[in-house]
VEXDREN-2710 file (C-alpha; in Angstrom, 1 decimal):
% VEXDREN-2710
k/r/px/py/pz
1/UNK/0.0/0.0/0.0
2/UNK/1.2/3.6/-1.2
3/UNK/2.0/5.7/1.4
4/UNK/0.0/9.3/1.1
5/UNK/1.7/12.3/1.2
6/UNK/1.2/14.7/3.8
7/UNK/0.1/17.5/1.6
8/UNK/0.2/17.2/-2.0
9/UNK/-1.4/14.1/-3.7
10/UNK/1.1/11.7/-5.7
11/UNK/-0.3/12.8/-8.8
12/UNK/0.5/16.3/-8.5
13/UNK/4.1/15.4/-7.6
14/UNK/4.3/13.5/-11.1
15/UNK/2.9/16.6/-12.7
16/UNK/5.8/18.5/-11.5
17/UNK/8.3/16.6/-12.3
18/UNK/7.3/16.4/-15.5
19/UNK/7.5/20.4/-15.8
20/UNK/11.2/20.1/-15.0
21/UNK/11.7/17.9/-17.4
22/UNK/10.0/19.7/-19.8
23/UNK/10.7/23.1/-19.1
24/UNK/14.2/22.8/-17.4
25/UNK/12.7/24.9/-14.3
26/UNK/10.1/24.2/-11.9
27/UNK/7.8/25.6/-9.2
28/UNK/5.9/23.3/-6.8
29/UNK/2.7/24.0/-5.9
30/UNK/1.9/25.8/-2.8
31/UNK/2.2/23.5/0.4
32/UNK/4.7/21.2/-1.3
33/UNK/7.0/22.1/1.0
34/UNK/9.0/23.9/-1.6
35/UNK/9.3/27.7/-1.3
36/UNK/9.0/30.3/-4.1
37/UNK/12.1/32.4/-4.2
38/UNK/10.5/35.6/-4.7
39/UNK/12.5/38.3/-6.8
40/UNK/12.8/35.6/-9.7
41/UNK/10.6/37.9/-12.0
42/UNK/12.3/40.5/-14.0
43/UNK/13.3/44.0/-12.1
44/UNK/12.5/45.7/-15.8
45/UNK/15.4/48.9/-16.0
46/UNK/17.8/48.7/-12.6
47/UNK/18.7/52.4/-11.8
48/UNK/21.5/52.9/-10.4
49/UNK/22.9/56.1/-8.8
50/UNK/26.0/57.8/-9.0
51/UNK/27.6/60.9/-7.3
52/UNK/30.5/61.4/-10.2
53/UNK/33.2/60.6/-7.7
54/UNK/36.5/59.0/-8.5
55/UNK/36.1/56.1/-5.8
56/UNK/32.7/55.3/-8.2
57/UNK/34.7/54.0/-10.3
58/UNK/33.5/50.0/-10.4
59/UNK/30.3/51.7/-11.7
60/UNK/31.4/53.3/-14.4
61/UNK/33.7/50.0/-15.3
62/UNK/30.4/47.9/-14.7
63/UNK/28.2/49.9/-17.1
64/UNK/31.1/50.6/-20.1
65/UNK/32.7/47.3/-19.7
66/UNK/29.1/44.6/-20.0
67/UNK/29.2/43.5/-16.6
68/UNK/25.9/44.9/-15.6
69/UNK/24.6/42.8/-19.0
70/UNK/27.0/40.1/-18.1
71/UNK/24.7/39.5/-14.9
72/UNK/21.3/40.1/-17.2
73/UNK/20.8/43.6/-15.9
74/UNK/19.0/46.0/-18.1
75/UNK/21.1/49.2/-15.9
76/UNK/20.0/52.8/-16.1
77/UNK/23.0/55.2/-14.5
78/UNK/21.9/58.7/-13.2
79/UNK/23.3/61.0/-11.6
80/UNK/22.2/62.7/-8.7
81/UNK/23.8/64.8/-5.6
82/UNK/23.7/63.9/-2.0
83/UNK/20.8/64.7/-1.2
84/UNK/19.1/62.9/-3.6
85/UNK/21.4/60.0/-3.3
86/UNK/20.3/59.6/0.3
87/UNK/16.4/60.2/-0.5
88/UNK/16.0/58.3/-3.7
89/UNK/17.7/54.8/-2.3
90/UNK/15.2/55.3/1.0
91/UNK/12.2/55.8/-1.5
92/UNK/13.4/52.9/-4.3
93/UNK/13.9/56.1/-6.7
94/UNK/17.5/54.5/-7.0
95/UNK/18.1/51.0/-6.9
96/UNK/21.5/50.4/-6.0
97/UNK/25.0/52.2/-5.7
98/UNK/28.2/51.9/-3.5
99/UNK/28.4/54.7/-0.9
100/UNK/30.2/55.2/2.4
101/UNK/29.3/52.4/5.4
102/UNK/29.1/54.9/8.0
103/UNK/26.6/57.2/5.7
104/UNK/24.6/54.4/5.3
105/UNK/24.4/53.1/9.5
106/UNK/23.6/56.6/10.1
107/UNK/20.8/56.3/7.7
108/UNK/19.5/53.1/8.9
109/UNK/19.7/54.4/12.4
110/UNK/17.4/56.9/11.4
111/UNK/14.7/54.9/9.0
112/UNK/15.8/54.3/6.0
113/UNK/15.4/51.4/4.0
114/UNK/19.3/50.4/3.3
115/UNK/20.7/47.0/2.7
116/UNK/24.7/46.8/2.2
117/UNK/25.1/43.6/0.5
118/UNK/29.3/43.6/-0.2
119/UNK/32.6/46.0/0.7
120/UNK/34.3/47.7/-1.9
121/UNK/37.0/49.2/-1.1
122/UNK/39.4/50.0/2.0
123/UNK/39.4/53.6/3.0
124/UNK/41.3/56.9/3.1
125/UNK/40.5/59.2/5.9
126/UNK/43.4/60.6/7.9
127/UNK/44.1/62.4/11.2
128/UNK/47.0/64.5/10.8
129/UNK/48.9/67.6/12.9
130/UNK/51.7/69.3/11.5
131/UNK/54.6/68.4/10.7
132/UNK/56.6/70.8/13.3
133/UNK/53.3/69.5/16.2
134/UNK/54.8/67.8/19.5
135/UNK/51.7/65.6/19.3
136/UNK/52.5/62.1/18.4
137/UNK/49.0/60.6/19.2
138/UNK/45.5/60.7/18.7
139/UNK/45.6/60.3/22.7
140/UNK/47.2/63.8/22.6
141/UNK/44.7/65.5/21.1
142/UNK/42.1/66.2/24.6
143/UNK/41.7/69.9/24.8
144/UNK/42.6/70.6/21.3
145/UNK/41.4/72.2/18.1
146/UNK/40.5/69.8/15.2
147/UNK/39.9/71.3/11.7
148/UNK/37.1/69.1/9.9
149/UNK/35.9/69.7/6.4
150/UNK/32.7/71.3/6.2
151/UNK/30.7/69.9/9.2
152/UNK/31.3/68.0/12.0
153/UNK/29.2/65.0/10.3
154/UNK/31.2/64.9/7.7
155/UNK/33.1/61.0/7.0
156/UNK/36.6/62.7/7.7
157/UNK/35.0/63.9/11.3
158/UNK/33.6/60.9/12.2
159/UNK/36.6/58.9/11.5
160/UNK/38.4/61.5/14.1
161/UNK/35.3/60.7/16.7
162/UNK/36.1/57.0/16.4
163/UNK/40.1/57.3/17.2
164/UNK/39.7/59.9/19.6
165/UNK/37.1/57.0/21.2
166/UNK/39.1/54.7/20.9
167/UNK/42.3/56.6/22.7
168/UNK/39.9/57.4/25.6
169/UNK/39.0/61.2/24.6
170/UNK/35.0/61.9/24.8
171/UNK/34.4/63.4/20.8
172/UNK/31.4/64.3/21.5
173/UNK/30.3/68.1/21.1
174/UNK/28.8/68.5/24.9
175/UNK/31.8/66.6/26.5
176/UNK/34.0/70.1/25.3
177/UNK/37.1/67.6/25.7
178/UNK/38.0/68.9/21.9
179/UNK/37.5/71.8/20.0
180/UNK/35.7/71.4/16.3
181/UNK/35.7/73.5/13.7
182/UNK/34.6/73.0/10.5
183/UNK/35.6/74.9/7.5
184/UNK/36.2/74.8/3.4
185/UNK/38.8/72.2/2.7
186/UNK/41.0/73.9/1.2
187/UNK/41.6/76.2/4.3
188/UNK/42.7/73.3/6.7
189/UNK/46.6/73.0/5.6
190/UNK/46.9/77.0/5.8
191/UNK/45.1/77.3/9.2
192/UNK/46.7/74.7/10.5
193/UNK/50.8/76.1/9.5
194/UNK/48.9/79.4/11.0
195/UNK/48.4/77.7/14.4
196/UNK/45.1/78.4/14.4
197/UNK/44.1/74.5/14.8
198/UNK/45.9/71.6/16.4
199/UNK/45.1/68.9/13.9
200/UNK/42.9/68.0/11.0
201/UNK/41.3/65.2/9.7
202/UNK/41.4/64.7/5.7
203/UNK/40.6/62.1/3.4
204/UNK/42.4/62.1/-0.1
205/UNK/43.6/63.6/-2.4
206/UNK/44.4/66.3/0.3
207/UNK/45.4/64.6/3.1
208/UNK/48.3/62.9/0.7
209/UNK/48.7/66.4/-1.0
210/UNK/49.2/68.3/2.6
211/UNK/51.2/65.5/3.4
212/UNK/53.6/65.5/0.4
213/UNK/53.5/69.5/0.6
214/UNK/55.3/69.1/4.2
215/UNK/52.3/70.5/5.6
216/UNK/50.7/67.9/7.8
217/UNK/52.3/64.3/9.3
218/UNK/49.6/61.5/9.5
219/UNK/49.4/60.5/13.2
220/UNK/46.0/58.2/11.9
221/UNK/45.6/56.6/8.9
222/UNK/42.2/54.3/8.2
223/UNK/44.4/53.0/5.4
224/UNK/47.4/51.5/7.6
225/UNK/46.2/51.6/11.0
226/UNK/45.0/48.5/12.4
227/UNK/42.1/48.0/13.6
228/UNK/40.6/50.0/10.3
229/UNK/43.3/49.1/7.8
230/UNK/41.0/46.0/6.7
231/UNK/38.0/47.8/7.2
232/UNK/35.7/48.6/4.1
233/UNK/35.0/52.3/3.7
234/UNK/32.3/51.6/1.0
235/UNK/29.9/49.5/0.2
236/UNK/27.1/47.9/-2.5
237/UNK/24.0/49.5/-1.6
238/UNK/20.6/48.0/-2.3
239/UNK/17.2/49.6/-1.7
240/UNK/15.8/47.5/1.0
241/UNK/12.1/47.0/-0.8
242/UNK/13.5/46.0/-3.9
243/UNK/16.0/43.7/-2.4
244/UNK/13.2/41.7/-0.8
245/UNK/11.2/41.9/-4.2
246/UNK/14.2/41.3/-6.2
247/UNK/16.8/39.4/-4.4
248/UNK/18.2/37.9/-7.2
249/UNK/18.5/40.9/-9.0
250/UNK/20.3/42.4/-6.4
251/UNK/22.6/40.2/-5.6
252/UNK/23.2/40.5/-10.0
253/UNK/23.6/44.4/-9.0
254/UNK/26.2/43.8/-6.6
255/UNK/28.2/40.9/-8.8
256/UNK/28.7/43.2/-11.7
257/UNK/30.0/46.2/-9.4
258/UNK/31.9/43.9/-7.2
259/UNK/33.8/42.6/-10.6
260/UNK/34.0/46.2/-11.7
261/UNK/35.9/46.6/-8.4
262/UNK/38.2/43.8/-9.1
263/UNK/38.7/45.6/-12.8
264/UNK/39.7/48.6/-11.3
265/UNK/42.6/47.3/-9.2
266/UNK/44.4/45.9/-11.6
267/UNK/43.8/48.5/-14.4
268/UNK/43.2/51.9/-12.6
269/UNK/44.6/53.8/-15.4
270/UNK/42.1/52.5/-17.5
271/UNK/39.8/52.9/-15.0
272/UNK/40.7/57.0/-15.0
273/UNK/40.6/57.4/-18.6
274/UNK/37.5/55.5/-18.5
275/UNK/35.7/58.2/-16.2
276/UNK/36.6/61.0/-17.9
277/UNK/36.1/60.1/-21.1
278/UNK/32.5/59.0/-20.2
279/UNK/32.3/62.1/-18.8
280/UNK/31.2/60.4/-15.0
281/UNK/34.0/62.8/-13.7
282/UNK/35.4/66.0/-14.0
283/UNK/39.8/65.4/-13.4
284/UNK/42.9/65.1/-14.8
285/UNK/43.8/61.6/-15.9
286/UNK/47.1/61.7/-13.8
287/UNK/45.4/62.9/-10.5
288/UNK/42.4/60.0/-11.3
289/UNK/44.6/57.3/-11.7
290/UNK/46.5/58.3/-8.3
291/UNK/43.9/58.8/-6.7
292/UNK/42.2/55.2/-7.4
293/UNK/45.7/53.9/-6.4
294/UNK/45.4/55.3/-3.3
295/UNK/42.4/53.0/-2.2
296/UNK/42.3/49.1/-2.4
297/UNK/39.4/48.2/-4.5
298/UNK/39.6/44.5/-3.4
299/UNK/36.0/43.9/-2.7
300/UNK/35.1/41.2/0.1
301/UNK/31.5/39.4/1.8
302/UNK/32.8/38.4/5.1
303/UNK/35.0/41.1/5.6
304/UNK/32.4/43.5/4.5
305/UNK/30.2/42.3/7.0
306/UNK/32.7/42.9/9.8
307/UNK/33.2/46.0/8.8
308/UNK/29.2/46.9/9.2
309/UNK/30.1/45.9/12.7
310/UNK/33.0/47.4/13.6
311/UNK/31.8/50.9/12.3
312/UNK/28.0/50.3/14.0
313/UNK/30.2/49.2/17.7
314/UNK/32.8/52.3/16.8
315/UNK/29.8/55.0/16.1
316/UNK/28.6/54.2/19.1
317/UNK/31.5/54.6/21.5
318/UNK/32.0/57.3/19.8
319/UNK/28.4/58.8/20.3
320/UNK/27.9/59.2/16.9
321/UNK/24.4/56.8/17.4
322/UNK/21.5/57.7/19.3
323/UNK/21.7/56.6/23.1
324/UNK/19.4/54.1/22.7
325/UNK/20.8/52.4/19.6
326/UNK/21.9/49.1/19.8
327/UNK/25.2/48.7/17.4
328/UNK/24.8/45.3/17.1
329/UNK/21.4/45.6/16.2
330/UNK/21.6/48.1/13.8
331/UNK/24.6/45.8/11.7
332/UNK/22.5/43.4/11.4
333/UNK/19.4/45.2/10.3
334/UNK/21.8/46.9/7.6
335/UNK/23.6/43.6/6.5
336/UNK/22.4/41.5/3.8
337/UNK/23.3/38.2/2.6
338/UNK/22.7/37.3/-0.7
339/UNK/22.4/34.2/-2.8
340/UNK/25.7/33.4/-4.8
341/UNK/27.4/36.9/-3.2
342/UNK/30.1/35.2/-1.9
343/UNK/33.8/35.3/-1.3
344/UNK/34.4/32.4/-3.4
345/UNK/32.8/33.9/-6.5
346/UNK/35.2/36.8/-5.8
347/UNK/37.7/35.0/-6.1
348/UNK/36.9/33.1/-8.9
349/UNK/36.2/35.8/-10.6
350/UNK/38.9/36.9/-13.7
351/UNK/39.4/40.2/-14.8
352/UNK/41.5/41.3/-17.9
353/UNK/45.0/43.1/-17.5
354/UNK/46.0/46.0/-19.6
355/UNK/49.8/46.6/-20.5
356/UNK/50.5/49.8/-18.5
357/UNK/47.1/50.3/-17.0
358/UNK/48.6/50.3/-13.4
359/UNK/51.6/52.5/-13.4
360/UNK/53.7/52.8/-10.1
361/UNK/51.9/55.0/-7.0
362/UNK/53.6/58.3/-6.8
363/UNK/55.0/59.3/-3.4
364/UNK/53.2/62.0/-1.1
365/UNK/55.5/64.8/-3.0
366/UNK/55.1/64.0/-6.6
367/UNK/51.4/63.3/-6.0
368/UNK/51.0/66.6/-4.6
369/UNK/53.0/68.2/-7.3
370/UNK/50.1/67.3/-9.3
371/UNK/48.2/69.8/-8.1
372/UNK/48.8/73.2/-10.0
373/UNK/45.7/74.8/-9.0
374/UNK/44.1/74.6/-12.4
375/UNK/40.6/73.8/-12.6
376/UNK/39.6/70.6/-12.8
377/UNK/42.8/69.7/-10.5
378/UNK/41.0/69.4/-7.1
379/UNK/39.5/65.4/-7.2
380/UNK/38.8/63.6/-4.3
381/UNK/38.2/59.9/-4.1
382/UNK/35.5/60.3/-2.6
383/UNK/33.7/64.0/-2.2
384/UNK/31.7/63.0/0.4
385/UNK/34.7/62.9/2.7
386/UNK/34.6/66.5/2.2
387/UNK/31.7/67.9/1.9
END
């Protein structure tokens, strides 16, 4: 005697097996046991937002070199400012882009519908003091004056916040244990030789042009300085509603920028000239390429994910999260993991190599010696660490 199945009836079973065979794909019925992975429909035209920044680069790479198609994306690139960025990804106005992690906890922290889904690159925010200072620390700076770039919010400041937590100094504005002041970037390297501020914190291009100019000596570098050195600065972000409709499509979205990020590292020359003569960015090739050197686009899941936390546990010692947030919490509302988004397909992944498409990294002094004041000269791999 036949056994009967629990839900579905033996014949219906048969039926679907003969829709694999016939079809190649199937769907059980409802109750089968079997779930429906929703987001297999198509998305129709994936938008995807950009800023025109240098660091955007495995974008740009993505769209010009087939990788979006390569995935079966039908992409749609637009530009848009920070504003926009920030409310179009909340509302699904903008599907996906690859933005700052810190940006985006803040944002979480406060509503929006984010999902980082896969690090792109490391970062390059930088406290520095100048170079005739007697400070040698971060733990030096209690009681001092630290020059930000435009607002206290800004990536460059909250960097600051998180070493000056980390060396025991309260960064918050009420605790009055430092002095911020926020100015135009360009006027941190003069009033700091003025004495008019104890230290800075930069991102590049100008904390490597200060720097190469004799101006500043790096006493905190996210680049080098452990425990940030391995941490992702940005990351693949998703519009959390069209994630959950569209997972499959999103983790597509992230593939193709992920291997646009891959491309980049080993041809960031290419990757310049690429840019500009799209017309994504406004720069001199030189300053570009440099400037992409200066970051390592070596994308990464698991590490990306630890970075979500470290930032998230760092914000909050360094009161940069509500009171009530829980850091832990809030990583793991922002993470998301996503079918086939995996270290392993990294890796795998092969990316051409073009003859002379990563020349050697200029030193602090000849990078700086870039800069001739031009227009068009001032680049920074990331804008938003400066604005």
């Amino acid at each position: 005697m036949t056994r009967p199945f629990d839900r579905c009836s033996r014949r219906t079973l048969v039926a679907s097996v003969a829709l694999l065979l016939v079809a190649g794909t199937a769907v059980l019925p409802a109750g089968c046991g079997a779930s429906q992975k929703a987001g297999d429909g198509d998305p129709g035209k994936v938008r995807v937002a950009y800023l025109g920044l240098t660091c955007e680069a495995p974008i740009f790479v993505a769209q010009e070199k087939g990788l979006f198609t390569e995935q079966g994306i039908d992409a749609e690139i637009v530009k848009t400012d920070w504003d926009g960025l920030r409310e179009g990804l909340a509302s699904g106005q903008f599907h996906a882009n690859h933005t700052l992690v810190m940006y985006i906890l803040k944002g979480v922290e406060k509503g929006s519908d984010f999902k980082i889904t896969a690090g792109v690159h490391t970062g390059c925010l930088r406290v520095q003091v100048a170079t005739g200072s007697p400070i040698k620390s971060v733990a030096e700076l209690k009681g001092k004056r630290i020059g930000v770039p435009t607002n206290i919010g800004s990536p460059p400041a909250m960097f600051a916040s998180r070493t000056l937590a980390a060396a025991g100094i309260d960064p918050s504005v009420e605790a009055k244990e430092v002095t911020w002041v926020a100015m135009e970037p360009g006027l941190l390297g003069e009033r700091l030789k003025q004495g008019e501020l104890d230290a800075v914190a930069t991102s590049d291009p100008l904390g490597t042009i200060l720097e190469g100019n004799k101006i500043t000596r790096t006493i905190a570098d996210q680049a080098k300085d452990p425990p940030y050195a391995d941490e992702y600065c940005c990351a693949v972000v998703v519009n959390g509603e069209f994630l959950r409709k569209y997972p499959t499509a999103s983790a597509k979205v992230t593939k193709a920028i992920l291997k646009g990020a891959k491309w980049v590292q080993e041809n960031p020359r290419a990757a310049a000239e690429l840019g500009i003569e799209k017309k994504y960015i406004t720069a001199k090739v030189d300053i570009n390429t440099q400037a992409l050197m200066q970051l390592k686009y070596i994308p990464g899941v698991a590490q990306g994910r630890r970075s979500v936390e470290q930032a998230a546990e760092d914000m909050k010692k360094a009161k940069l999260l509500g009171a009530s947030t829980d850091p832990a919490a809030l990583a793991k509302r922002t993470w998301a993991d996503l079918d086939g988004v995996t270290d392993e397909w990294i890796v795998a992944q092969n990316v051409e190599r073009i003859d002379g498409a990563r020349p050697p990294r200029l030193s602090a002094k000849l990078f700086a010696a870039l800069f001739d004041g031009t227009k068009g000269n001032c680049v920074c791999c990331t804008r938003c660490c400066i604005e």
